[in-house]
N, C-alpha and C positions, 0 to 999 in steps of 0.2 A: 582411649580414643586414638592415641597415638599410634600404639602398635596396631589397632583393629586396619586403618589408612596405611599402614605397613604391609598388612598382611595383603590387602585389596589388591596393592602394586603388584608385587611378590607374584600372587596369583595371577595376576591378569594376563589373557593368552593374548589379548588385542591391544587398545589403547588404556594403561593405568588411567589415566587421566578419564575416560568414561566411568572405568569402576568404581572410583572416588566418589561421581557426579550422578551417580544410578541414585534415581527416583528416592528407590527405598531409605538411602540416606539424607536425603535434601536436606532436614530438618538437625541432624547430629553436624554441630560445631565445623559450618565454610568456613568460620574465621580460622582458624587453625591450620597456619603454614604447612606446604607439604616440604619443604628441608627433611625436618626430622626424620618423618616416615619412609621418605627417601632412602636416607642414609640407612635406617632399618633394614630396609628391604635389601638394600646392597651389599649389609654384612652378611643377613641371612644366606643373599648368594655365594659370597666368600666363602663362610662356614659350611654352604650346602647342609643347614639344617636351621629352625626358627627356634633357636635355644632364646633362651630370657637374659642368656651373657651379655648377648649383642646389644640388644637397647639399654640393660643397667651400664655397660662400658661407655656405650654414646652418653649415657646422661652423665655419667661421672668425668668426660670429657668436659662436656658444655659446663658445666660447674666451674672446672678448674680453668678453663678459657676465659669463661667471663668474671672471675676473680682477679684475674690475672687483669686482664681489659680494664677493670676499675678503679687498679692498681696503679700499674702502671700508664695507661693512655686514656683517660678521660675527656673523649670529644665533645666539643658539643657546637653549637651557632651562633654565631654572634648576638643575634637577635632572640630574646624572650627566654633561652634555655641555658643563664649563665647560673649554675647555682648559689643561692647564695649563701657568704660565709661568713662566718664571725673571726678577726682579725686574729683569733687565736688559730683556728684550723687553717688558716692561708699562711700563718708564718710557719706552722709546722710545714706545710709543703716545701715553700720555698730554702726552709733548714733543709730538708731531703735532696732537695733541685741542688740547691749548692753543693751540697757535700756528696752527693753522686758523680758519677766520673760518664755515664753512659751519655751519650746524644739524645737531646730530647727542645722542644719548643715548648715555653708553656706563654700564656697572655693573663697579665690581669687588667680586667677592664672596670671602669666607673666614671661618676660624671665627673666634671670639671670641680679641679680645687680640692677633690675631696681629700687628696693627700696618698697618692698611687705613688712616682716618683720618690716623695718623702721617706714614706714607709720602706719600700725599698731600698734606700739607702742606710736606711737604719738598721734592716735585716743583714744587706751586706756585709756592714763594718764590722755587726755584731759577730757575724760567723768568720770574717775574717780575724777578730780579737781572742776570739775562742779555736783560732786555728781549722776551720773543720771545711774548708772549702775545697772541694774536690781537681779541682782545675788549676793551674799555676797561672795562668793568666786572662786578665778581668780588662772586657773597652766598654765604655759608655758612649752608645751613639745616639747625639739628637738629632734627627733628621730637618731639621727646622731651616727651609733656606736652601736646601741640598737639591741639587736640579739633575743631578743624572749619576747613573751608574755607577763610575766613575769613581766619582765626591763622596759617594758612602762606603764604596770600598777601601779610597783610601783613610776617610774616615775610621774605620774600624780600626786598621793598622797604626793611624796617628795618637788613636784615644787608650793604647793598648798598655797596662803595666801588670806588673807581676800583683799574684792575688795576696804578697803582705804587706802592697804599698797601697792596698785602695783606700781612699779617703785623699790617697797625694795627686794632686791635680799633676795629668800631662802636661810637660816642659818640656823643652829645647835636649833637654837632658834624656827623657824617657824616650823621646824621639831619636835622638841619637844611636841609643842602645836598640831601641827597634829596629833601626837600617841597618843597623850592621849585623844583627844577628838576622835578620831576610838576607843579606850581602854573603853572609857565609855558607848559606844553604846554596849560594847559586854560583860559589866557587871563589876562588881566590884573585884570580884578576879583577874579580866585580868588586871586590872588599879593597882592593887600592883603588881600585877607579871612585869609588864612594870616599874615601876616605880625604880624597883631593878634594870633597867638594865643602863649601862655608858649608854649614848648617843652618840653612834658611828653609821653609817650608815650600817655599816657591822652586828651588831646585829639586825638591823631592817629590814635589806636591804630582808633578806633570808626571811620574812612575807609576803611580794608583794601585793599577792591574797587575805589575809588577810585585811592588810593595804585599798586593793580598796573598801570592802564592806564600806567602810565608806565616799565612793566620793560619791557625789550628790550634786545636784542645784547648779553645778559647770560650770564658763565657764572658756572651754578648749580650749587653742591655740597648733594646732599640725603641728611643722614645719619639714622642711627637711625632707618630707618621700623619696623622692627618694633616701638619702645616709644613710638611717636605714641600721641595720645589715642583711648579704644574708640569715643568719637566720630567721627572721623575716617577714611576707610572707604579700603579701600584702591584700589577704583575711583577714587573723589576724587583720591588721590594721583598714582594714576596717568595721571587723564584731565588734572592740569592740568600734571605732567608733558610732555604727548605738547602740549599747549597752549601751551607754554612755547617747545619746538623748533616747531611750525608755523605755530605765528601770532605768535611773538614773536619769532621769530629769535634764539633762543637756543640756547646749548650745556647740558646737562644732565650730570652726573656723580652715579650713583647707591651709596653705598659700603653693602654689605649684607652681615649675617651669616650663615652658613649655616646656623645655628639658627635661624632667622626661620621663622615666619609657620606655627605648630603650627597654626594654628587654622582660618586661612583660604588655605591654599597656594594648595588649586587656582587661586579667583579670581584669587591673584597674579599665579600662571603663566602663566594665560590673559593677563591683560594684560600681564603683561612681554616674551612673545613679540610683540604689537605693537606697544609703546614702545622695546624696548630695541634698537638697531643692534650693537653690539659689548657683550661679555663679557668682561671677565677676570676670570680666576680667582687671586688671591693666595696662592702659600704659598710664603712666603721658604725659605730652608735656613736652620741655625742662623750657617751663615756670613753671608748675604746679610743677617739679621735684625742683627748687629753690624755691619754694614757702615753700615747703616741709622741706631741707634739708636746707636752711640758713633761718635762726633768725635774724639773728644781723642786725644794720644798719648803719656799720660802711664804709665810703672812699673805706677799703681794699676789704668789704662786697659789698657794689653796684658793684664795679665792678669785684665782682668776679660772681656778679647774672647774671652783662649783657654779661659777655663772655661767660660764660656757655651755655645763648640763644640765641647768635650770634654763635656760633660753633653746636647747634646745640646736645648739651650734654644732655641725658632723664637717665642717671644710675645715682640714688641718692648716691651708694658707691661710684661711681668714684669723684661724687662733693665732698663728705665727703673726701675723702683721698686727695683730693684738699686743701680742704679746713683745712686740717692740716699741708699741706706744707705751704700754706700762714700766718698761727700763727705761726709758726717757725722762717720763714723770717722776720716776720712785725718787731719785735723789732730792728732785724740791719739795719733795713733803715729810723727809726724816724727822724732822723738829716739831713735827707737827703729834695731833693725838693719832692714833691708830687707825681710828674711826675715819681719817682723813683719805688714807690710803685703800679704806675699804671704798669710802663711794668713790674715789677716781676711778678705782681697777674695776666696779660694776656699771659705773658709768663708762668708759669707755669700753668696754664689751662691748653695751648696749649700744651706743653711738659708733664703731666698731661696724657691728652688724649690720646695721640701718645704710651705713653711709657706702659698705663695701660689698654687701649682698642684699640690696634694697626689693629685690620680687620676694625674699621670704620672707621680711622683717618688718617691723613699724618702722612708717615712712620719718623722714628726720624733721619733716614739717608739725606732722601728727606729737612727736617729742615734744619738740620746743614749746606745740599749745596744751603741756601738761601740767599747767600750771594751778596757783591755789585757786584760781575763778571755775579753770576745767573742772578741778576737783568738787567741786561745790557741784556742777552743774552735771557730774555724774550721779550723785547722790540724790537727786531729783526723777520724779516721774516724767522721764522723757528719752523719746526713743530715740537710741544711738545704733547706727549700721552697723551688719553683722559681724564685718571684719572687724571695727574697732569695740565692740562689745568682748572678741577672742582677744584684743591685743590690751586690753583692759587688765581682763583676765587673768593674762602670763604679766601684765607688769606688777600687778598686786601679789603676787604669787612670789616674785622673783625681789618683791620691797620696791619698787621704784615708785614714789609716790611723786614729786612734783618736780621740773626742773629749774633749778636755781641758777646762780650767775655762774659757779665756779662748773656746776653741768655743760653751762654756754663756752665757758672758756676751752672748757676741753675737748669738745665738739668741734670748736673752731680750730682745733690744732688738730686732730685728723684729718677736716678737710683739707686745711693748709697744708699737710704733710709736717709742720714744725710747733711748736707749742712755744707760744708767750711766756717767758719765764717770768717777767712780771705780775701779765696780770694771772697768771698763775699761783704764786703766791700772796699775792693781795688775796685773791677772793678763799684760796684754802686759809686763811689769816681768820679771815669773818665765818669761813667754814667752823674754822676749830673754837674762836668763842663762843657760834652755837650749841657745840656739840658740849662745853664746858657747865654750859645754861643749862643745856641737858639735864647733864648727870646732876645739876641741883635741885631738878624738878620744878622748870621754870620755861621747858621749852613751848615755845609759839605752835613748833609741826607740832607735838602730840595734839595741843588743844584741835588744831586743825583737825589730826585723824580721828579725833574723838566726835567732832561734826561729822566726818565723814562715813566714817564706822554707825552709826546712830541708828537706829531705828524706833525711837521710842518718839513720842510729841513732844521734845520737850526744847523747840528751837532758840526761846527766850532767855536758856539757864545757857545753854550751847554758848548762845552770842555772847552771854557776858564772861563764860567762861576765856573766849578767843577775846575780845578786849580786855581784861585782867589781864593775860597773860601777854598780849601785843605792848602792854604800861610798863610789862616788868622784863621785858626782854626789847625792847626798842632798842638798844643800844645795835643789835645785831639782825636786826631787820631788814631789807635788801627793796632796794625803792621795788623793784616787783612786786614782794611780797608785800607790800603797803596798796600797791596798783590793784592785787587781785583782793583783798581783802576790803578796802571800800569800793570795790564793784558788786560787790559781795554785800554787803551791808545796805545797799541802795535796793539791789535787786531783794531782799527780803524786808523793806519798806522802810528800812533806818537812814533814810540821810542823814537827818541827824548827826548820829552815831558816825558815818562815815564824815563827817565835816569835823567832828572832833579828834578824832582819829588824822589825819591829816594834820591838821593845828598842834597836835600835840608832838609830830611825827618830827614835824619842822622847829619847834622852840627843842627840838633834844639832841637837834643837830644846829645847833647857831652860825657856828665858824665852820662847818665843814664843807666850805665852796667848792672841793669837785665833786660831791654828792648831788648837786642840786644842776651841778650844767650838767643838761640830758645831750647839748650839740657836743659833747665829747664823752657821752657813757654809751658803751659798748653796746648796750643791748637797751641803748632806748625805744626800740621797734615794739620794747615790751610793753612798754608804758603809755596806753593808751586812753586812761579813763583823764577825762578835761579838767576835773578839777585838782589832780593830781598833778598834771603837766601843768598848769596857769600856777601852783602855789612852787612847782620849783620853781618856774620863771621870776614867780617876784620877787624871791626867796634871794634865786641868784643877783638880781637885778641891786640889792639891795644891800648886798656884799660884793659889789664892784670895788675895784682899786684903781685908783689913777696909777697909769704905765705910759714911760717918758714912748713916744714916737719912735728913737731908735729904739730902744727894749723890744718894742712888737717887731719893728722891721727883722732884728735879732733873734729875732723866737721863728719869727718866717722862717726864715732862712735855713736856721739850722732842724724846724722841723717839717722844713722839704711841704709845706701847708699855713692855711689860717682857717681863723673862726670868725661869725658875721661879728663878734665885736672888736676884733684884730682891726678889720675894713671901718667900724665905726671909730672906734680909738684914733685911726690913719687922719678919716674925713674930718673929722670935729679938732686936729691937732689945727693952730697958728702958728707964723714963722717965729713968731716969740718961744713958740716949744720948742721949735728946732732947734733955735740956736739958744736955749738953755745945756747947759753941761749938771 
């Protein structure tokens, strides 16, 4: 077909363009460019003959053109045509990108948090420690702030150090050595006139444009263009970009979010298509993103890799800011069982996600009500909404079965940003005698999963199962778990049973007065069934202690608060108390 629109041209005494369009052909392949047949017909006239060399030479041309093309400069658009790559074929590129010496732009683009920036930085060091970096000198620019021309150019110059110091943050120092090798390229009166001056940023700062003639055979990392200054336009960016690769012999790396640029896409796009040579598209798996983001191989470490790709986590910040709540925790739970350290590190993943990327995750409200009552009332024929039906789903999958006080405690230190070390280790305390019951075969949860797991009729043997074992593990029972399990026993038509259960709950805890005051237990928001709350109260009421007047005033004081019996203790004191010593 090709050569036949060849030969048309070739022939045609009038307009080619008719003979192509004659009737008789209508129907054989319009789609088909006329480039090729062009170029055909053109050599044929060269040659002055219609040998078969001509079109095999063109095709073996286009071959090796566009080999070449895919090779080396893979365009593409910002939008929908990013390919996408698994983190291993994008680090081979970017090995290539470094350790090439040629001019060239390339962009990796994804969404926010996924860990673009990170990973970069780990490819750089990495080829910088293996020596293999093409370029002697490496600037990190954030554009973040930067309002004009200017500010980025002298940015480049400021951020600028040799490629076997990368990882050493710009100093007063690198800056130093910058000016004065720009100083020497522009003569020698300029290198004492520099040299007179302090080394402040602000004497050098107001040079920029100056300072830039001296970038070259530089590679340039340009981040955060979408929150540069409204000054600063994105043409600018882009023109001294493409300035950078053609007149300065530089490499350019552009790392961009794919939320960018609401405002002024189009312009972008338009000039990204003529800046940018290669695209990649970054979106790790939740594997590749630990691969990436944890090092270590430590207990706390596996299993913080494997929760992360059982939930299903791909943002390398969120695992990193994970992963600094679990270095914080790990030391208060060394003396603890192992098993302690495991549900901290899957608990706070879990809490983690929820609290730090809440549109993808179980809500942290949805958490807290995953309690032993929840549990019960999933097991039940009744309809639960579709999202919390999937989030059911992955928490069963991933073991999270109900959350407890030490769950609450650890939750509350993410939100806080700091963690209770007390009550920290109080409840991992009560954690680890659970888990001790456990391994005797005397735990409360299994009886629980064993109800929940069920599907047989046999709820009467279930219940006595979960009371037997609530008798022989009471000591490490968690006033929640007392709350959801006679609500539990009500709603399956045992008062009864839940009245004893309470009674028994309370004679096995006699002396333990901060058990029983709910006005100073963390998480008495949990503790909602009434007859539960009315037998701490009396409970408490009952284990009162006379405290002299100053005592309480003293307790105020120093805990910066009181409590309604603090105020009643105050009111009911005589001046006879006072003046008692």
């Amino acid at each position: 077909m090709w050569n036949l629109r060849a030969r048309l041209i070739a022939a045609s005494q009038a307009s080619p363009l008719s003979s192509i369009l004659d009737k008789a052909l209508l129907g054989l392949h319009l789609d088909y460019p006329l480039l090729l047949p062009s170029l055909v017909s053109r050599g044929w006239q060269y040659a002055r003959s219609d040998s078969s060399i001509v079109p095999a030479a063109i095709a073996a041309l286009f071959t090796i053109f566009d080999a070449l093309n895919v090779r080396l400069h893979t365009k593409v658009q910002i939008e929908g045509c990013h390919p996408v790559m698994s983190t291993e074929l994008i680090e081979r590129e970017i090995r290539r990108f470094l350790s090439s010496e040629e001019p060239e732009v390339i962009c990796i683009s994804g969404r926010w948090g996924v860990g673009k920036t990170y990973a970069w930085n780990q490819y750089v060091k990495d080829a910088k420690n293996r020596d293999v970096i093409g370029l002697k000198r490496y600037s990190y620019v954030s554009l973040f702030g930067l309002n004009s021309l200017d500010e980025f150019k002298y940015a480049i110059f400021e951020n600028t150090v040799q490629s076997s110091e990368i990882g050493v943050e710009p100093s007063l120092k690198t800056l130093q050595t910058n000016t004065l090798a720009a100083a020497e390229g522009l003569g020698r009166k300029f290198v004492w006139f520099v040299q007179q001056l302090p080394w402040v940023k602000t004497h050098v700062g107001g040079l920029g444009p100056v300072w830039f003639l001296s970038v070259k055979n530089t590679i340039v990392c340009v981040d955060d263009i979408e929150r540069r200054g409204k000054s600063l336009s994105v043409r600018d960016v882009m023109g001294l970009v493409l300035n950078l690769k053609e007149h300065k012999e530089c490499k350019v790396l552009l790392i961009l979010n794919d939320e960018a640029f609401e405002e002024d896409k189009a312009e972008f796009e338009r000039y990204y298509e003529k800046v940018v040579d290669t695209s990649l598209k970054f979106t790790p798996t939740p594997v590749e993103c630990t691969r990436i983001a944890l090092t270590g191989d430590t207990p706390a470490d596996n299993t913080l890799r494997e929760s992360c790709v059982t939930l299903g986590i791909s943002n390398i910040r969120l695992i990193k800011k994970i992963e600094r709540a679990v270095r914080r925790i790990e030391p208060l739970l060394k003396t603890y069982d192992e098993q302690v350290l495991k549900q901290a590190v899957q608990s706070l993943t879990l809490f983690g996600w929820s609290v730090y990327e809440p549109g993808g995750a179980p809500s942290v409200e949805y958490l807290k009500g995953r309690t032993l009552e929840a549990l019960c009332a999933m097991s039940q024929d009744t309809a639960v909404p579709e999202n919390e039906a999937a989030w059911n789903a992955l928490l069963d999958v991933y073991g999270f079965t109900t959350t407890d006080e030490f769950d609450l405690t650890l939750l509350e230190g993410i939100r806080n940003g700091f963690f209770d070390s007390t009550l920290v280790e109080k409840h991992a305390a009560d954690l680890d005698r659970r888990i001790k019951a456990a391994k005797q075969g005397n735990s409360f949860t299994e009886a629980w999963r064993l109800f929940h797991d069920s599907f047989a009729d046999n709820q009467a043997e279930i219940l006595d199962t979960i009371q037997e074992s609530f008798v022989k593990n009471v000591q490490v029972i968690s006033p929640i778990d007392l709350n959801g399990t006679v609500k539990l026993l009500k709603e399956l038509g045992w008062p009864d049973g839940a009245a004893e259960l309470i009674a028994f709950y309370i004679t096995s805890h006699t002396e333990d007065r901060k058990l029983f005051d709910l006005d100073n237990y963390p998480f008495a928001a949990n503790i909602d069934d009434p007859d539960v709350v009315r037998a701490f109260r009396e409970k408490l009421a009952s284990l009162r202690v006379e405290r002299h007047p100053a005592g309480v005033l003293l307790s105020m004081a120093t805990s910066h608060g009181w409590r309604e019996e603090d105020i009643s203790t105050l009111a009911a004191a005589s001046p006879d108390d006072w003046n008692e010593r």
